[in-house]
N, C-alpha and C positions, 0 to 999 in steps of 0.2 A: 936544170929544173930540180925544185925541192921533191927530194921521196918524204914517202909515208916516215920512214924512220927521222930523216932529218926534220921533219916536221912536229914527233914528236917531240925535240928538242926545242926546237923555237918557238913552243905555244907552252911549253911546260909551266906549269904552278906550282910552287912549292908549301905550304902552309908555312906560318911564322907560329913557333912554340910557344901554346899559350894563348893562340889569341883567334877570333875569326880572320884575319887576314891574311894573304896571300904574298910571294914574291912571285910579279908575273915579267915574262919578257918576250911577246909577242916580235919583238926584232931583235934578236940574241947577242947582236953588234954596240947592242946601248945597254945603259943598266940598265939594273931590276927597277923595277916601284912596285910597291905593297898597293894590293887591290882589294877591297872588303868582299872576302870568300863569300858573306851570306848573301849577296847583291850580283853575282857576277852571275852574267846571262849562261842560260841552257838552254838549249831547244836545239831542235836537227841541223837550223842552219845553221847553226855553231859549228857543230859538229861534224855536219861534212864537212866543210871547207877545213878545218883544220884537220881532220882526216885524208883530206887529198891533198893537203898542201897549197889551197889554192887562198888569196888575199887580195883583197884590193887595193890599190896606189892609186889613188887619183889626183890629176892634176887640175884644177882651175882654171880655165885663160875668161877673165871676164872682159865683155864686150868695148865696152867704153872706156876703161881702165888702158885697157894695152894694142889702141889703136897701132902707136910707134911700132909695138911687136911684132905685128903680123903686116906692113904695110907695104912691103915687098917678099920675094918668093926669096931669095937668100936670107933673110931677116927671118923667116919662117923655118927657111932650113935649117939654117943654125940652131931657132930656138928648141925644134923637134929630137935635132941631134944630142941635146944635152938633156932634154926629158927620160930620153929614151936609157941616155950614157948611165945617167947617175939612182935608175932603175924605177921610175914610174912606170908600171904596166896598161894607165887609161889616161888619156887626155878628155875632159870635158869643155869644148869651146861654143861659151855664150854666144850666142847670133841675134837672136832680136832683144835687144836690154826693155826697161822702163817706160824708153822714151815710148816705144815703139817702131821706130825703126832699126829696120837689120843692118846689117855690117856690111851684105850682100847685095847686089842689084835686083830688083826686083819689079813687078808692077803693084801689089801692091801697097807698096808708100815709098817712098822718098828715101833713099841709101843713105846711110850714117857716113859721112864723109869727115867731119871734126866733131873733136869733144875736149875742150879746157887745154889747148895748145898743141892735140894730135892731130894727126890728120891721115886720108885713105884719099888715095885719087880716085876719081868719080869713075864709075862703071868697073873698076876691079873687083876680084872675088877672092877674098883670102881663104875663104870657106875651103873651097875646094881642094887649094894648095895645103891645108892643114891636116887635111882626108886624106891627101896623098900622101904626103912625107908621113904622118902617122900609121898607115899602111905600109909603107915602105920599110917604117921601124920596127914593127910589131907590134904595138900598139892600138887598143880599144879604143875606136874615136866615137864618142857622146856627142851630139848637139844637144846645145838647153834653149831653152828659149823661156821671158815671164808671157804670158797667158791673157792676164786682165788688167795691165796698166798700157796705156797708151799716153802716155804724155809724161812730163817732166818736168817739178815745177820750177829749176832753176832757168829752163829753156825758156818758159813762158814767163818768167819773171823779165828774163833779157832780149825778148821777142824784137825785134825793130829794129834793135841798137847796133850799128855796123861797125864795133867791136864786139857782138854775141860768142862766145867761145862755144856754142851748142848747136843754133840752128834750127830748121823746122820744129815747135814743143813739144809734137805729133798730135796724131789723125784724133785722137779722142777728145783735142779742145773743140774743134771743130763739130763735134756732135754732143752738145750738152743732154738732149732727150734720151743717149746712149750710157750715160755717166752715171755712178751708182749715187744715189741719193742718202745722201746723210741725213741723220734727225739729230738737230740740233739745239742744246739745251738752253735756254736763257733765262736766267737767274732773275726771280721778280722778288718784294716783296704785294702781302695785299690786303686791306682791309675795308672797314665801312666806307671809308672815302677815296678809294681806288685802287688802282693797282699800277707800279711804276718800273721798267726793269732795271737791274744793275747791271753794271760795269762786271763782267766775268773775271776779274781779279783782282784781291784786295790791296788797297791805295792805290791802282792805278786807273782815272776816271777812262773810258774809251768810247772814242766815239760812236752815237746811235744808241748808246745808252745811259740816259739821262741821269742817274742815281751811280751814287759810288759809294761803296763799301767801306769803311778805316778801322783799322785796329790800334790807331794811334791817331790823336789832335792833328789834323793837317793846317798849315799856314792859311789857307783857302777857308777854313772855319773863323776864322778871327778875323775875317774882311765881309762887310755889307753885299750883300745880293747872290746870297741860296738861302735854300730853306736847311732843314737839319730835321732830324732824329735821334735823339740820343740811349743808347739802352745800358740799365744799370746791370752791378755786380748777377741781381737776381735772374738774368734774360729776361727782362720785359725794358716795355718803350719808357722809357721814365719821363720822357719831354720833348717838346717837340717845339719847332718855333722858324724866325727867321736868323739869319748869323748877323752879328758874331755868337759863336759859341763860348759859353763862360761858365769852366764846370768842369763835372768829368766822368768819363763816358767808357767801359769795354768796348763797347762800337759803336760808330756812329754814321751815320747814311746822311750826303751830304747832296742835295737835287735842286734845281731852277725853282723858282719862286712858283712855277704854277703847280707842282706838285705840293704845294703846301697841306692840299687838305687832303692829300692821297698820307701824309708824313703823321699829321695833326691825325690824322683817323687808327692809327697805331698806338697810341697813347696808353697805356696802361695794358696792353695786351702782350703774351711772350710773341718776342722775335721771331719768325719763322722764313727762310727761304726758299721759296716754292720753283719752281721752273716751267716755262711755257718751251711746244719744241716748235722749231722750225725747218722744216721740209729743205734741203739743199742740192744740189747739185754738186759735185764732188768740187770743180774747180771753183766753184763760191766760197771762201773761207779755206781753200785747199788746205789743208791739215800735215800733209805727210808730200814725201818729195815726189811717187810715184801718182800717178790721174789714173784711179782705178775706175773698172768699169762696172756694167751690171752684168754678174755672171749667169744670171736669173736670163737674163733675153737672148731671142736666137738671132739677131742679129752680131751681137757682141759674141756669140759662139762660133755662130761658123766667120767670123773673121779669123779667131783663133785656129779655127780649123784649116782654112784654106793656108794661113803660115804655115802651119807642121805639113799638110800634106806634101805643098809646094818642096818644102827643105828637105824630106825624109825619099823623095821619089828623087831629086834632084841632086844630092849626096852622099846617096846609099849609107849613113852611117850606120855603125855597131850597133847604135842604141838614140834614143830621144829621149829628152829630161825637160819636165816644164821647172823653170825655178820658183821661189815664194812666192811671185805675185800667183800662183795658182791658188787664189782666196778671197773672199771681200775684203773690203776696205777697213773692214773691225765693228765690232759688238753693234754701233751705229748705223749700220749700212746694213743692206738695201732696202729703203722704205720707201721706194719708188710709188705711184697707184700699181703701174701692171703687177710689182710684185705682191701688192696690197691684196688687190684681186687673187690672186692667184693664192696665197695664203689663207682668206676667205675662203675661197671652192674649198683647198683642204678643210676646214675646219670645220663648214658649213654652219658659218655664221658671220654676218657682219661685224666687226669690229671698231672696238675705241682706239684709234690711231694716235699718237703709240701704246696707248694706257695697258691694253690688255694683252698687248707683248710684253714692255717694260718700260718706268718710265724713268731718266734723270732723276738725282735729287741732289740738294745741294747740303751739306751743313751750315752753321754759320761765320765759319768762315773760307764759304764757298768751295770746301772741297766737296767731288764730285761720287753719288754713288749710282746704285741702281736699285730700282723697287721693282721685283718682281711681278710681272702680269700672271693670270690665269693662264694663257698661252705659251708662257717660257721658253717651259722645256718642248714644248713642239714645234718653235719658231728656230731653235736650235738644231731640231732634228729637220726641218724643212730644210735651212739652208743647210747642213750637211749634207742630206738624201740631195740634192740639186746638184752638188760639188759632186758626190760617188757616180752618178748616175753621168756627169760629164767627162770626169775620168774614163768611165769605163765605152763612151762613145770614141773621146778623144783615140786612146787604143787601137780600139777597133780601125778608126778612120787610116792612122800611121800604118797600122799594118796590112790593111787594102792597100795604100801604095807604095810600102815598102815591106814587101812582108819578110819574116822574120827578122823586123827592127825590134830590140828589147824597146821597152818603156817605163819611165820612172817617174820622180819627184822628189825636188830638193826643200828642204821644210826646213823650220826651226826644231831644237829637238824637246821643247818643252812641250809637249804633248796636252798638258795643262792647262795651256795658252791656249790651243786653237778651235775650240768649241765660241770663244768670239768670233774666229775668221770663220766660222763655217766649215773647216775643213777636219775630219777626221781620217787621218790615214795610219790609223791602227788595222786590227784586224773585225773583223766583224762577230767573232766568239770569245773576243777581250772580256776577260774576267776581273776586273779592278775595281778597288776602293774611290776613284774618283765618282766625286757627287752626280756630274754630268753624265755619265754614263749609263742613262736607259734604255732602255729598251730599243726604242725608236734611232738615237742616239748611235747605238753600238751596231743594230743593221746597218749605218750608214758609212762602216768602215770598209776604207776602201784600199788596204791592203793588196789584196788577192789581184785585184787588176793591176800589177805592179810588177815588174820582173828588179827593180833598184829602186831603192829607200836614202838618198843620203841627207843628214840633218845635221845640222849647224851646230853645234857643240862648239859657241863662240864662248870659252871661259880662261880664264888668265892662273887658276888654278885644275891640275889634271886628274888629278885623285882627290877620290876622300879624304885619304891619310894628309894629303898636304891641304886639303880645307880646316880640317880636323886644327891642324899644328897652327893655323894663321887667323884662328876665330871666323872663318868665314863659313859658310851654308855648303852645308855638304853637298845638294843637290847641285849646286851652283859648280859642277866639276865639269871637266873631260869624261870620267869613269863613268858620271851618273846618269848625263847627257847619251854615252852610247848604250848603255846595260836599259834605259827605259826604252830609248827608241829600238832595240832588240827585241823586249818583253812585248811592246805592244805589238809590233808585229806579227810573230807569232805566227814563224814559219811561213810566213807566205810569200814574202818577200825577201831579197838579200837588202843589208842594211849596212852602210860606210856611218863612220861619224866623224863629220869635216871637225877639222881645225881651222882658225884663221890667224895666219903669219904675224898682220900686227898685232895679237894680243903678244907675243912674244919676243920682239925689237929687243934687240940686246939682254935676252936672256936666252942663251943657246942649251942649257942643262934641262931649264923647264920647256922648249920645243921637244927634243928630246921626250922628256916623261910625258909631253900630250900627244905624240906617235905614240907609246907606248900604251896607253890611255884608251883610245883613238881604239886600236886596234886589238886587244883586251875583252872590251866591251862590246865591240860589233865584229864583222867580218871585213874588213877593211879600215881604209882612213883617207878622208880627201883635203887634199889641203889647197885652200883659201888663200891667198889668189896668185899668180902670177906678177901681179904690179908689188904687191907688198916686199919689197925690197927682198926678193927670192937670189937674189947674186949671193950676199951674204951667209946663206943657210945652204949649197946646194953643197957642200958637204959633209952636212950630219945628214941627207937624203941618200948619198952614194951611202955611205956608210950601214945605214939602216935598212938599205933596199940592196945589199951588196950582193944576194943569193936571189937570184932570180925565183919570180913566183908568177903563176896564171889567177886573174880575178875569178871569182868565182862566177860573174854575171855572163861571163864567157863559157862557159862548161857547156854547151849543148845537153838539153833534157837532165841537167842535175834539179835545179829548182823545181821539177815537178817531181822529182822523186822526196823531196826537202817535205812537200806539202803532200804527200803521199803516206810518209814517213808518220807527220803531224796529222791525220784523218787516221789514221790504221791505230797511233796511241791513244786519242781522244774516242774514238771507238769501243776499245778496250775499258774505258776508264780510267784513263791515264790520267792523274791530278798535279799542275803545275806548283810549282811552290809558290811561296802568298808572292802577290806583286810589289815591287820597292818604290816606294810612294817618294822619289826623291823630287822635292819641289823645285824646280829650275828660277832662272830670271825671267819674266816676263821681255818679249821682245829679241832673247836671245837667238841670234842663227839669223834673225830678218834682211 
């Protein structure tokens, strides 16, 4: 085990002469990389854990990825065996993915038995066998499970077809009234003589919507039977007529002959693209691969709930982790009625659906933005207050029946991003420059209900200094990705900052510096995933993990001394340093 002394060696920072940066080597077995001293997290959970020595190593086994892996008990053993060998101290293994169904036997749905050419014989439980041999090791063993996708849109793409590589698409196609409702923007224009909508992307006409957009003469203009609008250099309709078009136009809107006098009634007027929304059903137009739900209803909760209860009483794990689908389906979602209603009561007042939350807009050439409602910023603090408040039930529920189960959440780590998804899991006396951050906003951080914070710090550069050297955005790092999800938290929580393996396929120096990175920046480092061709790297792991260490999320009653620590200086008058605004990628860690 690392002592206090060895510790101070393997966390040491050196300054570099002349400059704010640092040489840090949080695993003293790989080089150094220089870390921007004025950016690098403090606060107590820092601090104790590198005063005790304690780290986190976390492993990844994601669900659907590494069927093969766990599909018998030797196959399990072996892979435990070599987690344990080459010094990971936590294994987190995915149980219910996307689709919705578990990996495990269960009642409620259908067992994941194939996924894209692997397969689990029906009615086994690898769960168990993973619990064990992880116990057996010494090893912290996490269940994660997503939350609020129930379905899968490659599944339901290949529903029928008996060669489906997926299977059941799960339970949430089945319940459309349960599926988070999109408001959906459709690009119109409109004048004296009517109003026609466009094709949602320019030159390509799409079905259901009769007008189309061009930013160049289409072949389609120069043949008999459409109508046309043509708009000149100044933004306005210059002409309008039936085709051929003979002439020339910045753009030009080409629609069926009975639009003619919706096209003709444009005439002299500036261009403008307005938007009608349309009310959806998640799998209508499904957008994204996972079928999220409504986190707003208690039906779609206690489903949620009755999975964790089931798995945490039934596997005694270490710890429970919901992963990212613990969020809406984005900025668009939930505009269900119940949620309508129910937003309404808060505000007391009925509402212009979407107007006075927010509405689409498009420009002219159709990219998309958002016009702020009078409601905004309270529809943002709704849906966060809804997510904190579910958190902190979900907790509660895990540890009635399994008590002393930790509890966590695996996020994206741009912080930035998630006031779309509704999710705030900073701290709730976050003091920061972000706009979003009011009042209402920052109550709804739900840190504190949290015993593990890990967030996706999916970037292919690890530090500043190598953002710095390749022209790219310094936020957009390893370093910046764990030092903000450190800052927001804010002592309440312990915080890992994953890495993922494919960003780093055949660059073994720069894995290397995003461990380094990784752990630096937060109190651990998880890496991403078990499928990503992990044979190849499990070298520079023994290497860097060669000195055995205890996670910090393990320490019995540390974490409350961490926020004990963080209440007794905030007390005092203790003033953080300003917050480092590094701007991440959207999407990053999802």
């Amino acid at each position: 085990m690392v002592t206090a002394a060895v510790l101070a060696c393997l966390v040491q920072t050196r300054p570099v002469e002349g400059t704010r940066f640092e040489h840090a080597a949080p695993f003293p077995a790989l080089a150094w990389v220089r870390v921007d001293g004025n950016v690098k997290p403090r606060g107590f959970a820092q601090h104790e854990a590198r005063r005790l020595g304690l780290q986190g190593r976390v492993l990844w086994i994601d669900a659907t990825a590494n069927l093969t892996a766990v599909s018998t008990p030797e196959r399990i053993e072996a892979l435990i065996v070599k987690v344990a060998d080459v010094g990971f101290n936590t294994v987190v293994y995915d149980v219910k993915p996307i689709v919705g169904r578990p990996v495990y036997p269960t009642d409620l749905a259908t067992q994941m038995t194939r996924w894209r050419g692997q397969t689990l014989p029906a009615g086994y439980d690898p769960v168990v066998i993973v619990a064990r041999e992880a116990r057996r090791r010494g090893l912290s063993f996490l269940l994660a499970m997503n939350a609020f996708s129930e379905g899968h849109s490659f599944a339901k793409r290949d529903e029928g077809k008996a060669d489906s590589e997926f299977g059941d698409p799960g339970w949430g196609y089945g319940r459309p009234d349960l599926q988070t409702v999109r408001a959906v923007p459709r690009p119109t224009i409109t004048g004296p003589g009517g109003r026609v909508r466009l094709s949602p992307r320019v030159n390509a006409p799409v079905p259901g919507a009769p007008a189309t957009l061009y930013d160049r003469v289409p072949a389609a203009a120069r043949e008999p039977g459409m109508v046309y609008a043509a708009v000149g250099a100044d933004g306005r309709v210059a002409d309008s007529g039936p085709t051929p078009f003979v002439g020339e136009a910045t753009l030009l809107v080409l629609a069926p002959p009975e639009h003619a006098a919706a096209l003709s009634g444009l005439v002299g007027r500036r261009f403008q693209i307005g938007a009608e929304h349309e009310f959806l059903p998640a799998a209508v137009e499904q957008d994204q691969i996972p079928l999220m739900m409504n986190p707003h209803d208690e039906q779609v909760q206690q489903r949620a709930l009755a999975f964790a209860r089931e798995a945490v009483s039934r596997y005694r794990p270490d710890g429970f982790l919901y992963d990212d689908r613990l969020r809406f389906g984005g900025l668009d979602t939930d505009f269900s009625e119940p949620t309508r209603a129910q937003f309404e009561s808060r505000v007391g007042k009925p509402l212009r659906w979407p107007d006075d939350v927010f509405a689409f807009t498009f420009t002219d050439r159709l990219v998309r933005g958002v016009r702020p409602g009078p409601y905004y910023d309270a529809w943002l603090a709704f849906r966060a207050e809804t997510m904190a408040t579910w958190v902190a039930r979900a907790r509660r529920e895990v540890q009635a029946a399994a008590p002393g189960t930790l509890f966590g959440v695996y996020a994206g780590s741009w912080f930035g991003d998630y006031p779309k998804f509704g999710v705030n899991y900073g701290s709730d006396a976050l003091d920061a420059g972000f706009p979003f951050l009011t009042r209402a906003y920052r109550a709804a951080g739900f840190a504190s209900s949290l015993d593990l914070l890990v967030t996706g710090c999916y970037y292919r550069s690890a530090t500043i200094v190598d953002a710095m050297e390749r022209g790219a955005p310094p936020g957009q790092t390893v370093e910046a990705g764990a030092v903000v999800s450190t800052r927001v938290a804010r002592d309440q929580t312990w915080v890992y900052a994953g890495i993922q393996l494919a960003d780093y396929w055949g660059r073994p120096q720069d894995l290397e510096r995003a461990l380094q990175a990784a752990a630096a920046g937060s109190q651990g480092v998880m890496v991403f995933d078990l499928s990503h061709r992990i044979d190849e790297v499990w070298p520079i792991f023994a290497r860097a993990f060669k000195s055995p260490v205890r996670p910090p999320h393990a320490e019995p009653g540390l974490l409350e001394r961490v926020r004990t620590l963080r209440r007794d200086w905030d007390a005092r008058g203790g003033r953080d340093r300003p917050f480092p605004i590094l701007e991440g990628l959207p999407g990053a860690g999802f």
